[in-house]
C-alpha positions in Angstrom: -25.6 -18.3 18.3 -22.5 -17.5 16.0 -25.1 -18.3 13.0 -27.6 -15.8 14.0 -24.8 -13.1 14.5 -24.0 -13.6 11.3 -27.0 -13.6 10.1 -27.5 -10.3 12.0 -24.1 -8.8 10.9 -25.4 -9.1 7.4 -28.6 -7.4 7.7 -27.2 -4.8 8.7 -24.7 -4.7 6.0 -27.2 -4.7 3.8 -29.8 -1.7 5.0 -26.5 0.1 5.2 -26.1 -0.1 1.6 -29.5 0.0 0.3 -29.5 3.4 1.8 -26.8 5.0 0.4 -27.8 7.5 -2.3 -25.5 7.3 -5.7 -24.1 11.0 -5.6 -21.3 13.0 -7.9 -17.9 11.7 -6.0 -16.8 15.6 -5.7 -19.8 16.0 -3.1 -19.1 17.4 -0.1 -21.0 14.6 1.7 -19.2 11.4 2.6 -21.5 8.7 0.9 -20.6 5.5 -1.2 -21.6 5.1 -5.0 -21.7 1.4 -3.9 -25.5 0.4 -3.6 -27.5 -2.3 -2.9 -24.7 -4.8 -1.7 -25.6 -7.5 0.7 -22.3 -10.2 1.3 -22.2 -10.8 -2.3 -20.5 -10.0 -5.5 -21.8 -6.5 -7.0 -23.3 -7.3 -10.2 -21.4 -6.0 -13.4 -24.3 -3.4 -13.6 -23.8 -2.0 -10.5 -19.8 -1.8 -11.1 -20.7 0.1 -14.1 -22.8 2.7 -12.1 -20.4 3.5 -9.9 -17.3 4.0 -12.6 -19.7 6.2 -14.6 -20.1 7.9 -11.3 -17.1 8.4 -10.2 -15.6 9.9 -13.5 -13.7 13.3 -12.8 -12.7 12.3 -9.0 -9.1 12.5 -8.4 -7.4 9.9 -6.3 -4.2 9.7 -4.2 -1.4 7.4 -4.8 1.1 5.3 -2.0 4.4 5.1 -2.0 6.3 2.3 -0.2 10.0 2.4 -1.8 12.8 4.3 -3.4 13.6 6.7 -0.3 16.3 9.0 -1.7 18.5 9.5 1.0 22.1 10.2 1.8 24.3 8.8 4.6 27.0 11.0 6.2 28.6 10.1 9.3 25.8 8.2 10.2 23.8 10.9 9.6 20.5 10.5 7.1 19.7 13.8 4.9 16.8 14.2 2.8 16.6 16.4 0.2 14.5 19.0 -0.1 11.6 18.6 -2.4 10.7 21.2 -5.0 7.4 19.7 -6.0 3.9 19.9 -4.7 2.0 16.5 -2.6 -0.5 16.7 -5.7 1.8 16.6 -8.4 3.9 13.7 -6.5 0.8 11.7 -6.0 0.1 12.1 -9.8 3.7 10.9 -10.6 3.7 8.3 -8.5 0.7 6.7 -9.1 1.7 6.7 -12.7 5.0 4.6 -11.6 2.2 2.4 -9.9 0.6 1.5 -13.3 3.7 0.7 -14.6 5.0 -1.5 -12.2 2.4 -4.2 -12.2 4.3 -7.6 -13.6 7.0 -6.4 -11.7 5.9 -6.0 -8.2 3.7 -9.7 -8.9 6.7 -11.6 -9.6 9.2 -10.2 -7.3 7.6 -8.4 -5.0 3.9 -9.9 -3.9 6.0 -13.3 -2.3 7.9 -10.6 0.2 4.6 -8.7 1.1 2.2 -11.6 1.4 4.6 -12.9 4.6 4.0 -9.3 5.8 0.2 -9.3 4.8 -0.1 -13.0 7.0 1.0 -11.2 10.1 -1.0 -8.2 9.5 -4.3 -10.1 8.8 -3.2 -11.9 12.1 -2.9 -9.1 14.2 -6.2 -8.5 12.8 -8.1 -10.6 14.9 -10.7 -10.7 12.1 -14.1 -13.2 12.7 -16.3 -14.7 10.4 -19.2 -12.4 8.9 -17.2 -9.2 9.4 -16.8 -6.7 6.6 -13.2 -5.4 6.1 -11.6 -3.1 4.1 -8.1 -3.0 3.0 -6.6 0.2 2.0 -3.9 0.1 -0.8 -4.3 -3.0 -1.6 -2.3 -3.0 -4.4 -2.4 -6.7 -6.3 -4.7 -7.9 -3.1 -2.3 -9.7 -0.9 -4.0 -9.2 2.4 -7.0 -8.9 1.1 -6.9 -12.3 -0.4 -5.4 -13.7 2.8 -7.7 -11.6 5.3 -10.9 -13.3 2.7 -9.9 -16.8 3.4 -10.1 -16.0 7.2 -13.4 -14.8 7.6 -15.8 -17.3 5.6 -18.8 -15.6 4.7 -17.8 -12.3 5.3 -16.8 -9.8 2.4 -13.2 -7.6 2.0 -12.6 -4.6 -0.1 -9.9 -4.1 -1.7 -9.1 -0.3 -2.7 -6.1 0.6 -4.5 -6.0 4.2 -6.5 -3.9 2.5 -9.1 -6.4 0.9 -12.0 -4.1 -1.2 -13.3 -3.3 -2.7 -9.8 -7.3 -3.2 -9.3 -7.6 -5.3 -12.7 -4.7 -7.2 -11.7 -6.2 -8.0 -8.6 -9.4 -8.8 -9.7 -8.0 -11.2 -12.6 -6.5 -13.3 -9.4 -9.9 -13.6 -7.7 -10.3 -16.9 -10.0 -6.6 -18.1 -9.4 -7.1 -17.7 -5.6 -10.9 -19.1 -5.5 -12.4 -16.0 -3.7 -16.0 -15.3 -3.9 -15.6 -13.1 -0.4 -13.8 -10.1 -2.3 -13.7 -7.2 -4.1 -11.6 -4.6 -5.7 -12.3 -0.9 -6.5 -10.2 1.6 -7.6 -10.2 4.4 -5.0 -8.2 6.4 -2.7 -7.3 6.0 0.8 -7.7 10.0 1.3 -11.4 9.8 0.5 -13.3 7.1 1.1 -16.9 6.6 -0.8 -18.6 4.5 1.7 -21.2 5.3 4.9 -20.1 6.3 8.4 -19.1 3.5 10.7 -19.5 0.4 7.7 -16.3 -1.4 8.7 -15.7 -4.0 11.6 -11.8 -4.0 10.0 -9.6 -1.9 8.4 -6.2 -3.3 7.2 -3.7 -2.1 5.3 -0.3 -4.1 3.9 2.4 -0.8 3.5 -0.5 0.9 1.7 -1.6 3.8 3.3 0.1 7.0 1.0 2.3 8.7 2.9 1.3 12.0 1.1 -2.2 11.5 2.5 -1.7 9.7 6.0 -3.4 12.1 8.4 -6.8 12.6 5.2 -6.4 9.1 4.9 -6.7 8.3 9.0 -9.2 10.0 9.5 -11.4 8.8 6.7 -10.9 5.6 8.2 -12.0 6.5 11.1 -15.3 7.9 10.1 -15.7 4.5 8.0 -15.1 2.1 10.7 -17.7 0.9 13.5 -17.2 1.6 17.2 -15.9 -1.6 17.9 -13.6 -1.5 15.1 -9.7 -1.9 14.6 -7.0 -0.6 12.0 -4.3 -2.6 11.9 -1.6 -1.2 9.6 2.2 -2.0 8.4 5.2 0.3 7.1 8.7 0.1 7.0 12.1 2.7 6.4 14.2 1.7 3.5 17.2 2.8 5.8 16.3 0.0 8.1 16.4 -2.8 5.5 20.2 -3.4 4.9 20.2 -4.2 1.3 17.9 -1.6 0.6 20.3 1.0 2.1 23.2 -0.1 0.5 21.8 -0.3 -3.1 20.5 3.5 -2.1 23.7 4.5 -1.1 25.4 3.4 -4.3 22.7 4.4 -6.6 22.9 8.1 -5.4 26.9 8.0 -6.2 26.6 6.8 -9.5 23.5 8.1 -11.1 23.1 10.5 -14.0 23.4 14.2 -12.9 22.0 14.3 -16.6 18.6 13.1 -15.8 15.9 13.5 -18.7 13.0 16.0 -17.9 10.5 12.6 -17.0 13.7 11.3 -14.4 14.4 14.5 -13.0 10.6 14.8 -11.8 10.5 11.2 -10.7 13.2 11.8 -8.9 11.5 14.8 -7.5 8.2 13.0 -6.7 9.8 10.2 -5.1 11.5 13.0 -2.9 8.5 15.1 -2.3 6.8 11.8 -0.6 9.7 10.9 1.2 10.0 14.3 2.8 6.5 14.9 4.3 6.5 10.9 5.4 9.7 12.2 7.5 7.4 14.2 9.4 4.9 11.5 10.0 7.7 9.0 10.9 7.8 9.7 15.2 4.1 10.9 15.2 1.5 8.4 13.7 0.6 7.5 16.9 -0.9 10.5 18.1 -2.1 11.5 14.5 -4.1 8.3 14.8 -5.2 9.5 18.5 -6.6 12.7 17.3 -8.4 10.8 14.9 -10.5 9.1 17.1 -8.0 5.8 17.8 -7.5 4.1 20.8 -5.8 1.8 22.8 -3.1 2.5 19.9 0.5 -0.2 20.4 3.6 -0.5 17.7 5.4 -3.5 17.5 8.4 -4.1 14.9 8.6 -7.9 13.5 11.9 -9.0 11.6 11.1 -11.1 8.8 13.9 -13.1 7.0 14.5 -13.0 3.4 15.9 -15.6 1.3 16.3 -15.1 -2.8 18.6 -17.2 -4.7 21.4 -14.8 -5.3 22.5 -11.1 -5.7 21.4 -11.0 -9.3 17.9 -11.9 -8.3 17.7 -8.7 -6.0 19.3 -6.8 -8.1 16.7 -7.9 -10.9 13.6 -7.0 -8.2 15.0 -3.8 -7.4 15.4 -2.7 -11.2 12.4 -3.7 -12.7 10.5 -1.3 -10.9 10.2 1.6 -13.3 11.7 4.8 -11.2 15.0 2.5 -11.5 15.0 0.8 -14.4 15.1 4.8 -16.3 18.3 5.2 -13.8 19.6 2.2 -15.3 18.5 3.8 -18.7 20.0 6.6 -18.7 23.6 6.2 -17.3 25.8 5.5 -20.3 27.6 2.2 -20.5 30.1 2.8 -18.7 28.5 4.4 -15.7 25.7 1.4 -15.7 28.9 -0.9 -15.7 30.5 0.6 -13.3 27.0 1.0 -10.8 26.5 -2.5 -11.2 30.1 -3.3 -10.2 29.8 -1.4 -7.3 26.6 -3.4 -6.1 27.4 -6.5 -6.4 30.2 -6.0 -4.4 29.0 -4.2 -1.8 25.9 -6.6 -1.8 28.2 -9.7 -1.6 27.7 -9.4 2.1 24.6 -10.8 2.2 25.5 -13.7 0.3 25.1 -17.1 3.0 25.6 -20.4 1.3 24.8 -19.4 -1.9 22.0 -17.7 -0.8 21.0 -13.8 -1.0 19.8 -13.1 3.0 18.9 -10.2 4.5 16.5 -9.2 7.5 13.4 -7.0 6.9 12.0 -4.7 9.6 7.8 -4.1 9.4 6.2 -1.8 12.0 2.9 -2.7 12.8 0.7 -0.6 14.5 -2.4 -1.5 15.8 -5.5 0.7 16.8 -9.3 0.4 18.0 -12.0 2.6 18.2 -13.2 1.8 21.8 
């Protein structure tokens, strides 16, 4: 029986696909450049179609750190952006490209813990098609593939170079279920009702959400769930701290590229303010139901302060902070850190508890 719903499960996958007409990407109809796919890997001609294709389409970026913030009595404040979501999205995808080796070596052994849990609240099955939106590097793409045998995932990140790092680790991770395109959340190319799962590890652009929720909406099947993870800087205590600190002793020099960096990140950080208390019923008027949050603590262990300090710096909106501040300053920043950090220092260990929301939500 669980044979011939597969079987049946990729039929339909594939008449799906052989009927979707290859269109210019800036169409007003909702269709997918992808063609002919049954549960295999696209061949390198059919890749090529579809990046000829989709040449001229703009995509939206996510943003999942550097909240600018200041604490006052207890009190956050947020300041107020001077920047359009478009040119934020530009910026920060840029920052994206850049931070490639660094968010695989310090970052992708955090977020696959998180991905784990979210492909488990998942409840995927074998056969199923999913789709994971920002994927990034792959994590839970790579994680949700191994669960589901011979079904196929998706992997869709708007930043390229995230996409070809992903796709040089389908070798390393022995993957033949999975696939990475470089798209945006906020328009998907794909048919109506294609997708028995839609995941997403911190991924979803906070610019976009409400585009980007109801794209997945039209994209997912009936019977389908989104299952999908965020988390507030403020609510990670190291992250807060180094926030804090950084805000005190930053240039108030910044070059013309910091200054609207700066001003990007803050854009982003202001309109996913507003979406903070009401994803929930965004996600209702979208079509969701039967829509729960639940917050899992996850514990974090890196060898020392140096080492977080290291994964917090290499990403490129810091590192130009770092930069920029004279020697003095950067002495004096790093000073300040480290001691302030020192807190989370157990046994000659750097530990420190990360909050994740996960919200689930199903289409019946």
């Amino acid at each position: 029986m669980q044979r011939k719903h597969i079987q049946s499960v990729e039929r339909s996958i594939h008449q799906k696909l052989k009927t979707v007409t290859r269109r210019d990407p800036r169409s007003e109809e909702k269709e997918a450049l992808l063609f002919g796919w049954t549960i295999v890997k696209p061949s390198h001609e059919d890749i090529a179609g579809w990046e000829a294709d989709r040449s001229g389409h703009t995509i939206s970026g996510s943003e999942r750190t550097n909240r600018r913030t200041i604490h006052s009595n207890r009190k956050m404040v947020t300041q107020e952006p001077s920047m359009n979501v478009e040119e934020a999205e530009e910026i920060v995808q840029g920052l994206w490209d850049l931070d490639v080796s660094a968010w695989n070596t310090h970052w992708v052994p955090i977020f696959r813990v998180f991905s784990q849990e979210l492909v488990r609240k998942a409840q995927l099955h074998p056969g199923q098609l999913i789709l994971d939106v920002g994927t990034g590097t792959g994590i839970a793409a790579f994680v949700a593939a191994k669960r589901i045998q011979r079904g196929f995932v998706i992997g869709i990140d708007r930043s390229y170079k995230m996409i070809v790092a992903a796709r040089a680790d389908v070798e390393r991770y022995q993957c033949r279920n999975v696939f990475f395109i470089e798209m945006g959340g906020d328009r998907l190319l794909f048919p109506d009702k294609l997708f028995a799962r839609v995941i997403s590890n911190c991924g979803i652009s906070i610019g976009t959400f409400p585009q980007t929720v109801k794209e997945i909406s039209r994209a997912i099947r009936d019977d389908g769930i989104l299952v999908l993870s965020d988390f507030h800087l403020i609510d990670v205590a190291p992250h807060r701290i180094f926030s804090e600190i950084l805000r005190v002793y930053r240039t108030d020099n910044p070059s013309r590229r910091l200054r609207r960096r700066r001003e990007a990140l803050a854009t982003l950080e202001s309109i996913g303010n507003r979406y903070t208390d009401s994803k929930e019923a965004i996600l209702q008027n979208a079509g969701f139901k039967r829509i729960t949050k639940q917050t899992e603590v996850f514990r974090i262990t890196l060898p020392s302060t140096q080492d977080y300090l290291r994964m917090r710096f290499q990403r490129a909106a810091l590192r130009q902070e770092l930069v920029e501040l004279p020697p003095v300053g950067r002495r004096k920043l790093l000073k300040e850190l480290r001691k302030r950090l020192a807190v989370h220092m157990h046994r000659g260990r750097f530990k420190f508890e990360w909050k994740v929301n996960f919200i689930f939500a199903a289409k019946w």
